[in-house]
C-alpha positions as CSV (number, residue, x, y, z in Angstrom):
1,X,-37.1,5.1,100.3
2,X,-40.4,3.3,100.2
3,X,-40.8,0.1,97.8
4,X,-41.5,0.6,94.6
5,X,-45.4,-0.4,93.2
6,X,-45.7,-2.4,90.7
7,X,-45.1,-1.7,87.2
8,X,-48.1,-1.8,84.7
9,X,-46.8,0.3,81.8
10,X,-46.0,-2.7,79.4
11,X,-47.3,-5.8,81.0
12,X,-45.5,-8.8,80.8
13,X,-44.0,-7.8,76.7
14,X,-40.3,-8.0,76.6
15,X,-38.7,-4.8,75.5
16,X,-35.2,-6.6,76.0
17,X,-34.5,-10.1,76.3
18,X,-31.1,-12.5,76.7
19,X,-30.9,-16.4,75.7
20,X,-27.7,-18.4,77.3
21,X,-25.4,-15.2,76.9
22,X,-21.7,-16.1,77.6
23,X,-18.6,-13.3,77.5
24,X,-15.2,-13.4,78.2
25,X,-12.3,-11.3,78.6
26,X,-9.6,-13.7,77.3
27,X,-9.3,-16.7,78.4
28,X,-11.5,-16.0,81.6
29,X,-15.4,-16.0,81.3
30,X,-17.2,-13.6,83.3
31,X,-20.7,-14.6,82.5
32,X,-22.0,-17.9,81.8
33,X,-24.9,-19.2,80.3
34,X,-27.0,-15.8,81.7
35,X,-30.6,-16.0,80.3
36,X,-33.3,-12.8,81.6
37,X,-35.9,-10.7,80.0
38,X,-36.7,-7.1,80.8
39,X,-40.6,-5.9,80.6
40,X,-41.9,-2.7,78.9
41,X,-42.5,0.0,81.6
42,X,-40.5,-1.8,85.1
43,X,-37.1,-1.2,86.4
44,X,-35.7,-4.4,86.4
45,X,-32.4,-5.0,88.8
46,X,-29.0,-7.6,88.8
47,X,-27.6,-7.7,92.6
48,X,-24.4,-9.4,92.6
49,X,-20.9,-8.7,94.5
50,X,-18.4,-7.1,93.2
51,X,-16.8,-9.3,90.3
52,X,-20.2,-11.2,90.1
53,X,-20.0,-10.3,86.3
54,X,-23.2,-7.4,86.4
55,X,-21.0,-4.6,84.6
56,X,-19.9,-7.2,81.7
57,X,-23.7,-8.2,80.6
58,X,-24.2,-4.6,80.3
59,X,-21.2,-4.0,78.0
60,X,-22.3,-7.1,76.5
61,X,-26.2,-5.9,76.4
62,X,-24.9,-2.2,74.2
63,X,-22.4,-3.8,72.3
64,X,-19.4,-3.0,74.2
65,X,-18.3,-6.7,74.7
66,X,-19.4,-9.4,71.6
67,X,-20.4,-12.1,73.2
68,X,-19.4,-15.5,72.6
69,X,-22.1,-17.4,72.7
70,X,-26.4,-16.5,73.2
71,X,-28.6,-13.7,71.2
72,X,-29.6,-10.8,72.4
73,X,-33.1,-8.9,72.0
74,X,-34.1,-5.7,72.2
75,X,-37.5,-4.4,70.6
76,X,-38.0,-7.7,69.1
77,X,-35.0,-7.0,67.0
78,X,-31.5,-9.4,67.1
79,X,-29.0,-7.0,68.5
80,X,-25.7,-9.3,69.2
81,X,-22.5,-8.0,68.8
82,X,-23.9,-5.2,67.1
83,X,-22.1,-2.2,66.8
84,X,-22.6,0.4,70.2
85,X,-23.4,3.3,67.9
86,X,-26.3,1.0,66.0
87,X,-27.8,0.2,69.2
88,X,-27.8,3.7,70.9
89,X,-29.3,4.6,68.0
90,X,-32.2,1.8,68.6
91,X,-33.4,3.6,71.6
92,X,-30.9,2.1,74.3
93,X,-28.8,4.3,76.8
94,X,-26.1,3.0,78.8
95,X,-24.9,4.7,81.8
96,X,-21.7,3.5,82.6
97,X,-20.1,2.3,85.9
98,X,-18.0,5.6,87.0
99,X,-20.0,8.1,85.5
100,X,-17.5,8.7,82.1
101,X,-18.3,12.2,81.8
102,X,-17.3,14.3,78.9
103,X,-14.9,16.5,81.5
104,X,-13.8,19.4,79.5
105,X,-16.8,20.2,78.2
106,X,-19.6,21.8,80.0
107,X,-22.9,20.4,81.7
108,X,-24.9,21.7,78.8
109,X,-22.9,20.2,76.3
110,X,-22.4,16.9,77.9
111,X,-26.4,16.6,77.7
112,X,-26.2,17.8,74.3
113,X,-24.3,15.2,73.7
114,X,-26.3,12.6,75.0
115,X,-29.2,14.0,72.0
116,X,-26.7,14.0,69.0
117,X,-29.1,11.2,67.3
118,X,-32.2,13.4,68.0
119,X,-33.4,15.8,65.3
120,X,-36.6,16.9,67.0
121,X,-35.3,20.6,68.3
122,X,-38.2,21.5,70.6
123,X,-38.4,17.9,72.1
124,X,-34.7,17.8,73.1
125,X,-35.4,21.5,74.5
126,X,-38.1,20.1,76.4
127,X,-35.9,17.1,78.1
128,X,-33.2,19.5,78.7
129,X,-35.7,21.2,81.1
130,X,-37.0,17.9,82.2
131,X,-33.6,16.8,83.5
132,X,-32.9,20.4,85.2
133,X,-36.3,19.9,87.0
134,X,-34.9,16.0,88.2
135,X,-31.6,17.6,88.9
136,X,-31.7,21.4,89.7
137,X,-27.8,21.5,91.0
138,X,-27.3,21.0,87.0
139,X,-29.0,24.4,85.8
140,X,-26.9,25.9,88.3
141,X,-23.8,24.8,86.8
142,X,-25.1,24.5,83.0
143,X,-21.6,26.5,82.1
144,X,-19.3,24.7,83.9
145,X,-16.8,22.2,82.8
146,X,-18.4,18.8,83.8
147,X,-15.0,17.6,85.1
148,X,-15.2,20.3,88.3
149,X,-18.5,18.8,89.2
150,X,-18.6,16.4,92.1
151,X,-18.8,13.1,92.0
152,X,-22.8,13.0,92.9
153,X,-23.0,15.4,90.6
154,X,-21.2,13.9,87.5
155,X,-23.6,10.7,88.4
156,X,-26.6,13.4,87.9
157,X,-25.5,14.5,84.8
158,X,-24.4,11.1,83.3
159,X,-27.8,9.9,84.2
160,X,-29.2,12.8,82.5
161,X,-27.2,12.6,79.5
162,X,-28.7,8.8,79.1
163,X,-32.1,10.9,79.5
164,X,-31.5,13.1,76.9
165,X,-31.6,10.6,74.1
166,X,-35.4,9.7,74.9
167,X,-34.6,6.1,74.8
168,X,-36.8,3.4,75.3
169,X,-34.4,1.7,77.4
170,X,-31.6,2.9,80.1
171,X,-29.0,0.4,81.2
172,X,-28.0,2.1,84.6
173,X,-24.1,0.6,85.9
174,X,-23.4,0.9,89.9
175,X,-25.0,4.7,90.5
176,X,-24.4,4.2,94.2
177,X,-20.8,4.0,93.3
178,X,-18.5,6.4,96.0
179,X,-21.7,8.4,97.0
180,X,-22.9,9.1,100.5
181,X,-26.0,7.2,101.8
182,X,-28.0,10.4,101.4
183,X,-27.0,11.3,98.2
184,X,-27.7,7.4,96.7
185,X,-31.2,7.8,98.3
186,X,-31.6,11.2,96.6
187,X,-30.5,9.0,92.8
188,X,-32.6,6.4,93.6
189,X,-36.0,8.3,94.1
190,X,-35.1,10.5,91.0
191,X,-34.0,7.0,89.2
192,X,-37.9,5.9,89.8
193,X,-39.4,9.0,89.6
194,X,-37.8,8.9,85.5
195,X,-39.2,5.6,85.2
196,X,-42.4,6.4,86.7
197,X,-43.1,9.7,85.0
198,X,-41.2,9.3,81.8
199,X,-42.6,5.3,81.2
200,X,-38.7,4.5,80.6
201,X,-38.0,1.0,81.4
202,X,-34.3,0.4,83.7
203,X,-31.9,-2.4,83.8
204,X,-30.4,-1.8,86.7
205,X,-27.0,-3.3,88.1
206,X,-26.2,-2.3,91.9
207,X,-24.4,-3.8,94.8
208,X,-26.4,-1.7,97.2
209,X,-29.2,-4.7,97.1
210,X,-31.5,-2.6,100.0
211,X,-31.6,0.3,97.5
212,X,-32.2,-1.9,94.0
213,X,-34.8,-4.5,95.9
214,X,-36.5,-0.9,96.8
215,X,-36.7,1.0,93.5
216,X,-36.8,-2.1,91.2
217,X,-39.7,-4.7,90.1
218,X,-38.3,-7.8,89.3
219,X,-34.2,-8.9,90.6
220,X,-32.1,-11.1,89.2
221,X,-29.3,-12.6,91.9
222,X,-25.4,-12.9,90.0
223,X,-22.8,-15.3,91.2
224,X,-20.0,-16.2,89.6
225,X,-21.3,-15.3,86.2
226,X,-24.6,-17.3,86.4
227,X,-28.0,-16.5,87.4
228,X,-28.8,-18.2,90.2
229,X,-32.1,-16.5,91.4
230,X,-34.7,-14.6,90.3
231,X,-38.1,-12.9,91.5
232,X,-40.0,-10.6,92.0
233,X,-38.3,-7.8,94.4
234,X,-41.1,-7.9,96.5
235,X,-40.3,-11.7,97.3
236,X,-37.0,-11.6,96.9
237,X,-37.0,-9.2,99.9
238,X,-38.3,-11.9,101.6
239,X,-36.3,-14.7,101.1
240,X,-33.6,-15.9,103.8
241,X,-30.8,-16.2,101.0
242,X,-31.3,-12.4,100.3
243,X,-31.6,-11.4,103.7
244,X,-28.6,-12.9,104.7
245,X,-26.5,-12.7,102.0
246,X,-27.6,-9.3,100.6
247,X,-29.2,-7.3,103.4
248,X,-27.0,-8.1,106.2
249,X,-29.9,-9.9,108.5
250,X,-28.3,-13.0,109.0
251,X,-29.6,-15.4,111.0
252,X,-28.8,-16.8,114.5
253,X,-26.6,-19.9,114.2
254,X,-26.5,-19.6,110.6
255,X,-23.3,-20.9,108.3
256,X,-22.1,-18.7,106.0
257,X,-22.4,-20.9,102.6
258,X,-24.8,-19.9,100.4
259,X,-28.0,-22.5,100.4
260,X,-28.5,-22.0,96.7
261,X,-24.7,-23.5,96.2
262,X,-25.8,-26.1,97.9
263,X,-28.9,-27.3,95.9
264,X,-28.3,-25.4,92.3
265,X,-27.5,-27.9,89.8
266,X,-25.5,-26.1,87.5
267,X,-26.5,-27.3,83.5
């Protein structure tokens, strides 16, 4: 898949935002301190490994997980530790790590689902057609019970359940998760095309950092809870960190410790 241009739907305005955020689960803290900002119109990406803490900002982000410490922004409105059905309700979609499908109902129902806070008949009828045109496999099985549906396939409709709620904002959890190579490059150029097209801005979290650097504008680099990079994807394709640490082109004679441990001094 070819690099994303350049977003210019919402210049450089902030449609979410998050000031020293902190979370835990217990006794453990999972992120620390995590500080970004998301602009109106641009898919936006997290690359961290697995454990890095990218799945609990997003919980954090719809109101999944309260956070202990840091404010979050969305719209321009305070949105910490509010309650998930508040915040959907706002204009923010998550689409969870997994897919979480609704599995005994149908395909049809699990995007109806995804509207219930819409009351604008014809427009919902409209995305429904929208979402079959992303993902034609999904006409085909409108009548069948979401839970039969592969696993690319429950990632299609989960994705277009998020759709289906017009938000202004999808939060989009692993979609590379258990797919094929094919099939992930076949989610990513749909996952741009909706951004693209459809002027919806993405947070995207993905350990498949070729795929996110590709589709997304601006990356932020997890570890350990903490942000410890950040850039534009087009230069953060071109850093020697990333390349080695991210896109497998390590470098002859290289150690493997990460140069930003080295030099980050943590506040």
């Amino acid at each position: 898949m070819s690099a994303a241009p350049p977003s210019t739907a919402g210049g450089d305005a902030p449609v979410l935002k998050l000031l020293n955020v902190e979370s835990a689960y217990g006794p453990i803290k999972a992120i620390r301190g995590v500080s970004l900002k998301v602009r109106r119109g641009e898919i936006a990406t997290v690359l961290g490994s697995n454990g890095a803490g990218k799945t609990t900002i997003l919980k954090t982000i719809s109101g999944i997980i309260d956070p202990r410490k840091g404010s979050i922004e969305f719209k321009g409105q305070n949105i910490t530790a509010r309650d998930p059905a508040f915040i959907v309700q706002q204009g923010l979609s998550h689409v969870p790590e997994g897919r979480e499908v609704f599995p005994l109902l149908s395909v049809h129902d699990n995007l109806l689902m995804g509207a219930y806070t819409r009351k604008d008949r014809d427009g919902v009828a409209r995305d429904m057609e929208a979402v079959y045109g992303y993902f034609p496999i999904l006409k085909e099985r409108t009548a069948q019970d979401a839970g039969l549906l592969s696993g690319g396939q429950q990632q299609m409709l989960s994705i277009s359940r998020a759709i289906m709620a017009a938000p202004d904002l999808i939060l989009l959890d692993e979609p590379s998760l258990g797919l094929s190579p094919k099939l992930t490059k076949e989610i990513f150029e749909i996952v741009v095309r909706i951004n693209r097209e459809r002027g919806t801005t993405i947070l995207l979290v993905e350990q498949n950092a070729n795929m996110a650097l590709n589709a997304a504008d601006y990356g932020y680099v997890l570890e350990n809870g903490r942000i410890v990079m950040e850039d534009t994807c087009a230069r953060l394709r071109e850093k020697e960190d990333i390349k080695e640490f991210y896109l497998g082109m390590k470098e002859t004679g290289q150690r493997g410790e990460r140069r930003w441990k080295k030099k980050k001094n943590w506040r």
